[in-house]
C-alpha positions as CSV (number, residue, x, y, z in Angstrom):
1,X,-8.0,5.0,20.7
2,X,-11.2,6.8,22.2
3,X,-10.5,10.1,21.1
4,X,-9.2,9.6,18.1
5,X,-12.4,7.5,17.3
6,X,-10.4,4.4,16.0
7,X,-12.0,1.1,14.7
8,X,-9.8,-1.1,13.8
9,X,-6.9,-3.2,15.1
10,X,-3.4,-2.9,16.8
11,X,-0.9,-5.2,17.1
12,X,2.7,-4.1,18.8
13,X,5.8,-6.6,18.4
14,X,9.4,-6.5,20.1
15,X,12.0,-8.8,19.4
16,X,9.4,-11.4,18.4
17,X,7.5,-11.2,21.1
18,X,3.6,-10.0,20.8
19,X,3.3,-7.2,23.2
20,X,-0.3,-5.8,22.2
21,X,-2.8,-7.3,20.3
22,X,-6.2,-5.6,20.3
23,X,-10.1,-4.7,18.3
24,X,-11.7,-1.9,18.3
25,X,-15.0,-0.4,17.5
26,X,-16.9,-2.9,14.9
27,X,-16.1,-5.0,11.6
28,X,-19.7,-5.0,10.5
29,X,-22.1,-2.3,12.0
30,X,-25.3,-3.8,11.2
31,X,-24.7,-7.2,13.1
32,X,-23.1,-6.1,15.8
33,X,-19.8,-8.1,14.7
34,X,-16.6,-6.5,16.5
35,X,-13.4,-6.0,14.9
36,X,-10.8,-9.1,16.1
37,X,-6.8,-10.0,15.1
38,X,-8.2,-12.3,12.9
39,X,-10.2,-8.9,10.9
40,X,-9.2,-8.5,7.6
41,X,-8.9,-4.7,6.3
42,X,-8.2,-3.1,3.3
43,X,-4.6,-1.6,3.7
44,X,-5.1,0.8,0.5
45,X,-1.7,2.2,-1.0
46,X,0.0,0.0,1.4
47,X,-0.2,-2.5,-1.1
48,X,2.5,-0.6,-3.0
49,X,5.0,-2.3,-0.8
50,X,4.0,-5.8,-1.8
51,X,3.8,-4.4,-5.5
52,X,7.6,-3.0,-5.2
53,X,8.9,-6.7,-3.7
54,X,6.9,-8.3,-7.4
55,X,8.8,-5.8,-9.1
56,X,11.9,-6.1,-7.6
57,X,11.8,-10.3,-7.8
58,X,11.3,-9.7,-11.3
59,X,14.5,-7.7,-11.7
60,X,16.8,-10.1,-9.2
61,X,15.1,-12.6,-12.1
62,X,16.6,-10.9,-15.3
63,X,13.1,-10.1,-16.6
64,X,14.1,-6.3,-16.9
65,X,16.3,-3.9,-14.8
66,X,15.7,-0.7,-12.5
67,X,17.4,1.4,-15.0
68,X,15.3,-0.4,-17.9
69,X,12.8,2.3,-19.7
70,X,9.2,2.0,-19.3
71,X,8.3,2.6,-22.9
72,X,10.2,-0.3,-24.0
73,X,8.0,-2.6,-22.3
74,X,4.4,-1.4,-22.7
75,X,4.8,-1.4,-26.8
76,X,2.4,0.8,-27.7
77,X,-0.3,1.3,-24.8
78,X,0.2,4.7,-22.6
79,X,2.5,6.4,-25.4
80,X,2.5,9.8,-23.2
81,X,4.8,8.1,-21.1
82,X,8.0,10.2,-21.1
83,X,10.8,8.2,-23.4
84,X,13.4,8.6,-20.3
85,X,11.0,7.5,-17.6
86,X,12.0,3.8,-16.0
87,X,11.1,1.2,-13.1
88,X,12.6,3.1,-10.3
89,X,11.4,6.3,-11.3
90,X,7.9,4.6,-10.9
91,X,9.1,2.9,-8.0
92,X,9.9,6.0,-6.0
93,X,6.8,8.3,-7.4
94,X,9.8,10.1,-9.1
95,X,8.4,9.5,-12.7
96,X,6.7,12.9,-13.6
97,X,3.8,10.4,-15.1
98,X,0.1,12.3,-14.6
99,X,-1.9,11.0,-11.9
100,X,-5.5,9.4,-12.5
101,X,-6.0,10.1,-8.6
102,X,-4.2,12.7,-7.6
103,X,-3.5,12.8,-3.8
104,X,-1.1,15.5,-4.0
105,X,-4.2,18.0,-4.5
106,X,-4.9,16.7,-0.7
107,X,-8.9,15.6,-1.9
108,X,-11.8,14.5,0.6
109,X,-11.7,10.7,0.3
110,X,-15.5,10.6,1.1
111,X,-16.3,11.9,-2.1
112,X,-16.9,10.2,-5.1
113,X,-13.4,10.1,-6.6
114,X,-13.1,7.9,-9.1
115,X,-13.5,9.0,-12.7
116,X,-15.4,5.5,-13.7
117,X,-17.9,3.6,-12.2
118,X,-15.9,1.3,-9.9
119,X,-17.7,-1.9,-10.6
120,X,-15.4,-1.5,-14.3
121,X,-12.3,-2.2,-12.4
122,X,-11.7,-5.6,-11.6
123,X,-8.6,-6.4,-13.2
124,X,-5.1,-4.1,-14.4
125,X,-6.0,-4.1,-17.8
126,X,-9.4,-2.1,-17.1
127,X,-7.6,0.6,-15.7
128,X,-5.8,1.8,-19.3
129,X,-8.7,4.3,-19.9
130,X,-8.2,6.0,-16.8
131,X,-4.2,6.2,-17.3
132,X,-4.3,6.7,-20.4
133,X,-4.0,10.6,-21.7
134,X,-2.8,12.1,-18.7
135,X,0.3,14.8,-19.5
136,X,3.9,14.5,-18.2
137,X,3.8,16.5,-14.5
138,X,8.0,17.4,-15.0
139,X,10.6,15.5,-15.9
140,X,11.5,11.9,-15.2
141,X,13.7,12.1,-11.8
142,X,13.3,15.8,-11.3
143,X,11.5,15.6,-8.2
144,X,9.0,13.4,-5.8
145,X,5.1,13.4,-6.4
146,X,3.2,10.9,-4.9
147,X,1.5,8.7,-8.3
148,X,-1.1,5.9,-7.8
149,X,-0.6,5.9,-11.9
150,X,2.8,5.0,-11.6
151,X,2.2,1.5,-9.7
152,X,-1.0,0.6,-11.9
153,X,2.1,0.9,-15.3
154,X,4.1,-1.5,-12.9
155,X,1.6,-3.7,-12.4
156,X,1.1,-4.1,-16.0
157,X,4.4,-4.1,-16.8
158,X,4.3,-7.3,-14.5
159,X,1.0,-9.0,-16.3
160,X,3.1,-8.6,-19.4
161,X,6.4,-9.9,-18.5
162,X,4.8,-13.3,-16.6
163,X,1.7,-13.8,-18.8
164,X,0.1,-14.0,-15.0
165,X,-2.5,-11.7,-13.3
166,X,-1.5,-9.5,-10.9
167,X,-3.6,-11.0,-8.1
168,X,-1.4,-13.9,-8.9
169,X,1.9,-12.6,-8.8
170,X,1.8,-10.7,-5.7
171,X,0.2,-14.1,-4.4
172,X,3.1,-16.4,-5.4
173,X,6.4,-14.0,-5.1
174,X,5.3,-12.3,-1.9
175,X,2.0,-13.5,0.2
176,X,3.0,-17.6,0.2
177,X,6.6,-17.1,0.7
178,X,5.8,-15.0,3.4
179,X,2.8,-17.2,4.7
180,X,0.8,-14.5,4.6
181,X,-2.6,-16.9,4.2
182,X,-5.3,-13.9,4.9
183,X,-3.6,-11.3,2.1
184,X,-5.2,-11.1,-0.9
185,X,-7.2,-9.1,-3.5
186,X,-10.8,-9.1,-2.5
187,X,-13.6,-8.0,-4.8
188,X,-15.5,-5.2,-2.3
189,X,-18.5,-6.7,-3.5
190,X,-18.3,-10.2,-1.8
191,X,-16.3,-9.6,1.3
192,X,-15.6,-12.8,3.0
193,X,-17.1,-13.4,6.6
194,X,-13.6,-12.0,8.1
195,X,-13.2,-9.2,6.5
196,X,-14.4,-6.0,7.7
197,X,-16.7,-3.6,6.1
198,X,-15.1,-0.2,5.1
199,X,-17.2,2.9,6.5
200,X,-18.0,6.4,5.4
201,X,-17.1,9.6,8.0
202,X,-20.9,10.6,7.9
203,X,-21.8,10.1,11.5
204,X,-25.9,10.3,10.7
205,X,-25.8,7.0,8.6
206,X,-23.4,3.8,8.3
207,X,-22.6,3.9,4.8
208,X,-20.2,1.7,3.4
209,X,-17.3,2.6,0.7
210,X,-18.1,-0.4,-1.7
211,X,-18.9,3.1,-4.3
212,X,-16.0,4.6,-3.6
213,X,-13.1,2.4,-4.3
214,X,-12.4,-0.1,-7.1
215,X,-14.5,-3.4,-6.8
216,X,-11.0,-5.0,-7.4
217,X,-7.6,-3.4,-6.7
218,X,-4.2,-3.2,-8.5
219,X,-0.6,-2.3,-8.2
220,X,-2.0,0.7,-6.6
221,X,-3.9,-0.9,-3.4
222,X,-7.1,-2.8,-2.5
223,X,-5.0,-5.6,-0.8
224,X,-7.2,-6.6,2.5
225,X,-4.7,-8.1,5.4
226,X,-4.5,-8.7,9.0
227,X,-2.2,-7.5,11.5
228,X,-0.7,-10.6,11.8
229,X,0.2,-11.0,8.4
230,X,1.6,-8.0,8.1
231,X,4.3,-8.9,10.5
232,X,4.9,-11.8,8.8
233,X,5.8,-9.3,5.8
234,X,8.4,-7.4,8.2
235,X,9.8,-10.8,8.9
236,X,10.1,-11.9,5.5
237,X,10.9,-9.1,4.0
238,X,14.0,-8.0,6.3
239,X,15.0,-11.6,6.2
240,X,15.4,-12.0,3.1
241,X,13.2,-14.3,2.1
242,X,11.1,-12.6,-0.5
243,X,13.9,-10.7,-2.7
244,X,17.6,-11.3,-1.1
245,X,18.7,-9.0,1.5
246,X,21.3,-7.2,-1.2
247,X,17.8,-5.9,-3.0
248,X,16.5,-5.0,0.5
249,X,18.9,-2.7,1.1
250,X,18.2,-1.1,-2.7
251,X,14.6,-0.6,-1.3
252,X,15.2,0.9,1.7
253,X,17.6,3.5,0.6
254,X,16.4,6.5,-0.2
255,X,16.0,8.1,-3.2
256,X,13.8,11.4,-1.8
257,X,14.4,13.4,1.6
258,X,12.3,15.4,3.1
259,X,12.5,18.6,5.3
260,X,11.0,16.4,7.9
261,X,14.1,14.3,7.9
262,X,12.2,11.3,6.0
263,X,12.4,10.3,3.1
264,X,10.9,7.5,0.2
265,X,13.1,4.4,-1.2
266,X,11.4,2.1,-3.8
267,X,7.8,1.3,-2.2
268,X,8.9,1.9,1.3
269,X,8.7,5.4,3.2
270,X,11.7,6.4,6.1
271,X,11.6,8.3,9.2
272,X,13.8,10.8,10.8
273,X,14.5,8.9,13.8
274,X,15.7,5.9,11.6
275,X,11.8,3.8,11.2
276,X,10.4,2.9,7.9
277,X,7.1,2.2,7.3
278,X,4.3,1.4,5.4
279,X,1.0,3.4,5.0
280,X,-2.6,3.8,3.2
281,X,-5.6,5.8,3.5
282,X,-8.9,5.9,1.5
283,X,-12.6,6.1,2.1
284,X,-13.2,4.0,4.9
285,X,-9.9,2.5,5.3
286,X,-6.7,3.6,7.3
287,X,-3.6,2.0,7.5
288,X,-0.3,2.1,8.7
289,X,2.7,-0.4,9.9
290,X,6.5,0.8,10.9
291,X,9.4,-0.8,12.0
292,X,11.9,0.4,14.5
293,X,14.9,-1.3,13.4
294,X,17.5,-0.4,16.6
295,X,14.8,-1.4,19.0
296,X,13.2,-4.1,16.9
297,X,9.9,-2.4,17.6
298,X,6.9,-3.7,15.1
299,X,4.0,-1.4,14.8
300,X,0.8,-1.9,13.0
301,X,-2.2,-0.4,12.8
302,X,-5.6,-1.6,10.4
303,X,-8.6,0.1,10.6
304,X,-12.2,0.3,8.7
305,X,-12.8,4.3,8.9
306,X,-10.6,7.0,7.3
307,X,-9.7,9.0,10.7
308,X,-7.6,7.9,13.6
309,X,-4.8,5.5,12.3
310,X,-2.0,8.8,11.5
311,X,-2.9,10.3,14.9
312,X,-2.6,7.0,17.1
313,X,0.4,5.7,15.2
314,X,2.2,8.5,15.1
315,X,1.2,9.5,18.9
316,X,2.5,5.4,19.7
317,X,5.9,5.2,17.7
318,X,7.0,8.8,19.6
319,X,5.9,6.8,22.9
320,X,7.6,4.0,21.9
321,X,11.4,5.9,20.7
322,X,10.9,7.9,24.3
323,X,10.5,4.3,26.0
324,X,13.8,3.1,24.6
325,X,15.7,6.4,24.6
């Protein structure tokens, strides 16, 4: 954790049993206030995984279908939207939809990336102008590219399926009936007492990413959580108590491999060595939880600077597969 310079916190699991649980570094700089289990962090794009479990509730519900074609459902908003692209296309970042943040062009998340002023973005809806006139990348299902875009459309889709706010949805079909009771979207502009402040990699000042990142998130990220809750998710989610256990399975399989030997289902990533996990990163945020399902192992790691959370929790999850192997 010292070299790497981590803030944040860890928590490790086995067969239900809490082996670690641990701060570091500090929640809020200025008063001293240290980073605890009971932290809440932003988990950035691992909010996707939450946003794929609202999606795929609404399908086991009959509201649409995997196979069901975007355009069909947003009328006449975002028309250069292929015809062919659907839900799991978006779903596995196989879409070819344009990307209003690009990660694939590997960009320093300490600049100023958003292409609004981030106090505009509090709710789905307000994000149309930055989705909106972006070209097709390739065609729907011809390869994987990483697309924040595509999980803002399912959110929306969502809104306009329910009548109900996303904040909402992913409160009702996922957070309470996995008592996750610290999960929620938080405006970044009246953080709760808990939560932890987000901060800059500028070593000569304590800067904050409250400029940075969407005042509110979407389908994208900007969930804040706590270690604890996440496990809940695990639990829930491989238990079946979110979507059934049939439409588990239709997450986790994959629909990308990599060289690597990983590979992407629908809102969940894979490892070579048989994990999956989820994972975020923005300015001032790093975040990253995996589950070893042969050795029940439950890793995850939330933290309130950019750097650190890849290297230890990559560095820990080989530790732990040499441990049981």
């Amino acid at each position: 954790m010292q070299s790497h310079q981590f803030s944040g916190v860890i928590r490790l699991d086995r067969k239900g049993e809490t082996l670690l649980e641990y701060g570091y570094g500090l929640a809020q700089r200025a008063l001293n206030l240290p980073n605890t289990p009971q932290t809440q962090f932003g988990i950035a794009s691992g909010t996707k995984t939450l946003t794929a479990l609202v999606i795929i509730s609404l399908i086991a519900e009959g509201k649409f279908k995997l196979q069901s074609r975007v355009r069909a459902l947003l009328s006449s908003d975002l028309p250069f939207i292929a015809d062919e692209v659907t839900i799991e296309h978006l779903l596995s970042h196989r879409s070819g939809i344009g990307d209003y943040l690009d990660e694939n062009d590997d960009p320093d998340l300490n600049d100023y990336l958003m292409p609004v002023p981030v106090h505009r973005l509090v709710n789905t809806l307000d994000y149309l102008p930055l989705l909106d006139a972006k070209p097709m990348k390739f065609s729907p299902g011809e390869q994987f590219a990483y697309c924040n875009s595509g999980f803002v459309v399912l959110a929306l889709i969502a809104e306009r399926c329910t009548g109900l706010s996303f904040a909402n949805l992913v409160r009702q079909r996922v957070t309470e009936p996995a008592g996750m009771s610290h999960t929620a979207f938080l405006r970044s502009d009246e953080l709760p007492a808990l939560a932890a402040l987000g901060y800059l990699s500028d070593p000569q000042t304590d800067r904050t990413n409250v400029l940075h990142l969407p005042v509110r998130g979407s389908g994208d990220g900007g969930i804040y959580s706590t270690a604890g809750d996440i496990h809940r998710l695990w639990d829930a989610l491989l238990l079946g108590r979110i979507v059934d256990k049939g439409w588990v399975d239709e997450m986790l399989r994959p629909r990308s491999t990599f060289a690597s030997g990983g590979g992407y289902g629908l809102g969940l990533w894979h490892g070579a060595e048989g994990r999956y996990w989820m994972m975020g990163a923005d300015a001032g945020v790093g975040f990253a939880s995996g589950v070893l399902p042969a050795q029940d192992f439950r890793l995850t790691l939330l933290s309130n600077v950019t750097e650190g959370t890849d290297a230890v929790f990559r560095d820990l999850s080989k530790r732990l597969l040499a441990e049981v192997n």
